[in-house]
C-alpha positions in Angstrom: 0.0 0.0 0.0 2.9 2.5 0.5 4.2 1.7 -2.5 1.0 2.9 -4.3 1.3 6.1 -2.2 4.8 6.9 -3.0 3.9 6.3 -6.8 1.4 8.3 -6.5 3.4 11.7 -4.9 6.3 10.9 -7.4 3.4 11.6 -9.9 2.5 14.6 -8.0 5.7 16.3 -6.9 7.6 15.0 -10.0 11.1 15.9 -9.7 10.8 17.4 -6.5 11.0 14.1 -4.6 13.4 11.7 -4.4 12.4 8.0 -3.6 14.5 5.7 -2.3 13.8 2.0 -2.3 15.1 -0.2 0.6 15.0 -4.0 0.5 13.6 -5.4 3.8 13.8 -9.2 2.7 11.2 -11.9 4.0 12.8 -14.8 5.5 10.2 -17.3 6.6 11.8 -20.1 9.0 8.2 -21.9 8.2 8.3 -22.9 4.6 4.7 -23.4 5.1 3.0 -19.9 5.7 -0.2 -20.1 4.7 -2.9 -17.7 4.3 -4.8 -17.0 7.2 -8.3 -15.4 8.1 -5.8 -12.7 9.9 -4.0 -11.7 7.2 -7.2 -11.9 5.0 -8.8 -9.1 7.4 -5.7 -7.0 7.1 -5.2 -7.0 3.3 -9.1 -6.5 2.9 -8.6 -3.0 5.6 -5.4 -1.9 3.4 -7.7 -2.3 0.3 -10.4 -0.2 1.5 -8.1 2.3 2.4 -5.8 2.7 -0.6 -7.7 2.8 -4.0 -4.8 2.8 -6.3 -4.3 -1.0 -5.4 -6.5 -3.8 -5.5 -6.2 -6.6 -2.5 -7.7 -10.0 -3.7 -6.9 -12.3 -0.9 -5.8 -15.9 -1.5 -7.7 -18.6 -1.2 -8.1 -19.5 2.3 -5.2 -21.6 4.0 -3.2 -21.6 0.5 0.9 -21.5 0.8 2.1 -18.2 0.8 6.0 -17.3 -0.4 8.1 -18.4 3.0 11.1 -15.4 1.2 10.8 -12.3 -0.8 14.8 -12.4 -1.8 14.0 -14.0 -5.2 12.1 -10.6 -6.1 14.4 -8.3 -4.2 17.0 -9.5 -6.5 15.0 -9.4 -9.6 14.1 -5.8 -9.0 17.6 -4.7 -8.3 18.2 -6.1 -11.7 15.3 -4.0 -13.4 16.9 -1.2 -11.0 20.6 -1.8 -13.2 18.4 -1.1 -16.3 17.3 2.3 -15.4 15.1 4.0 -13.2 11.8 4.2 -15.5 12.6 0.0 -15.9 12.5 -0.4 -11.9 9.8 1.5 -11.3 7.2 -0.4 -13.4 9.0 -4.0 -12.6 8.6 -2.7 -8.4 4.6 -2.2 -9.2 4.6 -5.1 -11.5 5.8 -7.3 -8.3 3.3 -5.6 -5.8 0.2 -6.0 -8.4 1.5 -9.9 -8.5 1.5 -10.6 -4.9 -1.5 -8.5 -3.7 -3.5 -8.2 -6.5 -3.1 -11.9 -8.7 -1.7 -13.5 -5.9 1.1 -14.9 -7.3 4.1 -16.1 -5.5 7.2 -14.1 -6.7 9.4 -16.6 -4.8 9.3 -18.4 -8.0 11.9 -18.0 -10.7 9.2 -18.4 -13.8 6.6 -15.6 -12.2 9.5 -13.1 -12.1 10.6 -13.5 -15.2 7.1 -13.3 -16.5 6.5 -10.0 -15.5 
């Protein structure tokens, strides 16, 4: 959802503001994380409150991605192409996970977007 926002200002503000991304890595010591009612009730507040993104929650109790560092790397790759090439690969990942839910641990879904 912050990502959205940021996007959005950038838009804004233009050249005005800087963003700069950080890579907080997910490193699940349970391989199994699934996805829970809990989570479910936070994605579906965050969606309510940000319209530039669109939540659709997984089905119930499916495996969620137990690391992020497969896309963290991928992105930092888009990043060595250019700015313009890592800002529409960063929402490309986001829209993947939140909005398709698809898990961008996995080699092929990175490479497809």
């Amino acid at each position: 959802m912050a990502a959205v926002r940021l996007h959005r200002l950038k838009d804004e503000y233009g050249e005005k503001i800087v963003i700069v991304w950080k890579s907080f890595p997910l490193i699940a010591t349970d391989t199994q994380r699934e996805f829970t009612p809990y989570i479910a009730k936070h994605w579906k507040r965050a969606g309510e409150e940000e319209p530039g993104i669109k939540f659709n929650p997984w089905p119930e109790m499916s495996r969620l991605p137990s690391a992020s560092m497969p896309a963290l790397v991928a992105s930092k790759c888009a990043g060595l192409q250019g700015s313009e090439a890592f800002e529409r690969y960063h929402m490309a990942v986001f829209r993947a996970y939140f909005e398709q839910g698809r898990d961008i641990s996995q080699r092929e879904v990175l490479f497809a977007l």
